[in-house]
PLY file of the C-alpha trace (Angstrom):
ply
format ascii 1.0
element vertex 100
property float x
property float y
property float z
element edge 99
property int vertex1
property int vertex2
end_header
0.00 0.00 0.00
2.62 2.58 0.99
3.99 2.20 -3.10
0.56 3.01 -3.97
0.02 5.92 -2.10
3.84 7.10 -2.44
3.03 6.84 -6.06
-0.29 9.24 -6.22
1.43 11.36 -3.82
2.14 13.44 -6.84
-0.20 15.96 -9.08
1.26 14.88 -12.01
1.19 11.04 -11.80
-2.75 11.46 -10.52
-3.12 13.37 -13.77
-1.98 10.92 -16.05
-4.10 8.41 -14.28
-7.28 10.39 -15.03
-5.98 10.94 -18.64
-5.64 7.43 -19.36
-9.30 6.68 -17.75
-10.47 7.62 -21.51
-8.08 7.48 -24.52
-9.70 10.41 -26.43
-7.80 12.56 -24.43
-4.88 12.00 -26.55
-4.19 12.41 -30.18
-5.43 9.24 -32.39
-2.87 6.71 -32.70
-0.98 6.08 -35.67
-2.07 3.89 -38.74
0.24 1.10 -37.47
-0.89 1.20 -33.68
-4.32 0.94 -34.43
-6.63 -1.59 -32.00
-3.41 -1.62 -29.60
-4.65 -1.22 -25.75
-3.24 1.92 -24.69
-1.33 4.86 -24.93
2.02 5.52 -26.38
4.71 7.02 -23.71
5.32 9.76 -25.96
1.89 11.11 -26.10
1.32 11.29 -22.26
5.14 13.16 -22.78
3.48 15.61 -24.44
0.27 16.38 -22.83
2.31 16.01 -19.48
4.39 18.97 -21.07
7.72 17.09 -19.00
10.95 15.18 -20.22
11.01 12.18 -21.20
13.09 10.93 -17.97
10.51 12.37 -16.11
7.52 10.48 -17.66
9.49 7.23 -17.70
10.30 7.69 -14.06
6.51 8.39 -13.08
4.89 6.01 -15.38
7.36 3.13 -13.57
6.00 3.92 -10.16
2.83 4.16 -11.32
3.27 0.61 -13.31
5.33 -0.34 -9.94
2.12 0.33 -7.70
-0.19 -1.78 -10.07
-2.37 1.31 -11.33
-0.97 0.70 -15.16
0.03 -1.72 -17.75
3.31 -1.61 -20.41
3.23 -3.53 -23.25
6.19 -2.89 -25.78
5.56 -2.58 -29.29
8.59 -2.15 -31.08
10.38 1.10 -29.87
6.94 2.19 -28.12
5.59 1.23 -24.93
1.82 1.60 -24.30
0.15 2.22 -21.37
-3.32 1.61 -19.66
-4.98 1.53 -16.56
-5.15 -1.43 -14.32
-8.58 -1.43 -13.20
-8.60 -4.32 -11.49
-5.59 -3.25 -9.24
-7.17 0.05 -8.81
-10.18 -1.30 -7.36
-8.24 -3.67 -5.00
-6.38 -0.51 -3.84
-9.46 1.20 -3.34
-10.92 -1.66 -1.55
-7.93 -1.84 0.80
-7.60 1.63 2.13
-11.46 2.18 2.22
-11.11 -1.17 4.61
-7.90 0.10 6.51
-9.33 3.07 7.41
-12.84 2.05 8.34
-11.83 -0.72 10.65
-13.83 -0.64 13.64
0 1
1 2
2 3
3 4
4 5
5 6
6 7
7 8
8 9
9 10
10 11
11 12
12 13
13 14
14 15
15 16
16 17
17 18
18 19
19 20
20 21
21 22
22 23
23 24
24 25
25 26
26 27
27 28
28 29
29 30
30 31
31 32
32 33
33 34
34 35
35 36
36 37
37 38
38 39
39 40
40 41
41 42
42 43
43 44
44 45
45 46
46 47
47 48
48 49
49 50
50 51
51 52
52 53
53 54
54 55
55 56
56 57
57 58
58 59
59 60
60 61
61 62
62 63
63 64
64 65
65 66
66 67
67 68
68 69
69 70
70 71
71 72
72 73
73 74
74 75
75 76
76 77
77 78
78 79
79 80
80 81
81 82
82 83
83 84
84 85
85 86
86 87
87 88
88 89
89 90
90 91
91 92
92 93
93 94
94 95
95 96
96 97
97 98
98 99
C-alpha cells in the first residue's frame, strides 16, 4: 500500500491516471498502432508537457504500484490503466481506514 500511495502522492502522476481513464484525451494513434490497448509514452510526454526521464520515471512507479500496464511494441511502450488493481487498492484503504 505505501507504493501506492507514495506513487499518487504526486499531481502529475494522478493526472496521467485520469488521462488514461479515456483514450480520447490524446491524439489518435498512428495507422500502425491501431486496435493496440493503450497509450504511447510519448503522447502522455506531451500532454504532461515534461521530459522524457521524467515520464518514464513516473509512469514506472505508477506501473510499480499496479495502477498501469506496459506492453512494448517495437520502440513504443503503451500504457493503460489497471482497473482491477485500482479497485483492489481502493478496496484496501477504504477497509484500513474504516476498521472498527
Amino acid at each position: 500500500m505505501e507504493k501506492s500511495i507514495a506513487a499518487l502522492n504526486n499531481p502529475a502522476r494522478r493526472k496521467i491516471l485520469e488521462w488514461l481513464k479515456d483514450r480520447s484525451n490524446f491524439p489518435p494513434a498512428l495507422p500502425e498502432h491501431t486496435g493496440l490497448d493503450g497509450v504511447c509514452v510519448g503522447y502522455i510526454q506531451e500532454k504532461a508537457g515534461l521530459s522524457q526521464s521524467t515520464i518514464s520515471n513516473y509512469m514506472g512507479l505508477l506501473k510499480q504500484a499496479g495502477f498501469v500496464k506496459a506492453e512494448r511494441h517495437g520502440q513504443w511502450t503503451f500504457y493503460r490503466r489497471d482497473e482491477k488493481n485500482i479497485q483492489a487498492f481502493l478496496q484496501a484503504v477504504q477497509s484500513e481506514l474504516l476498521k472498527d
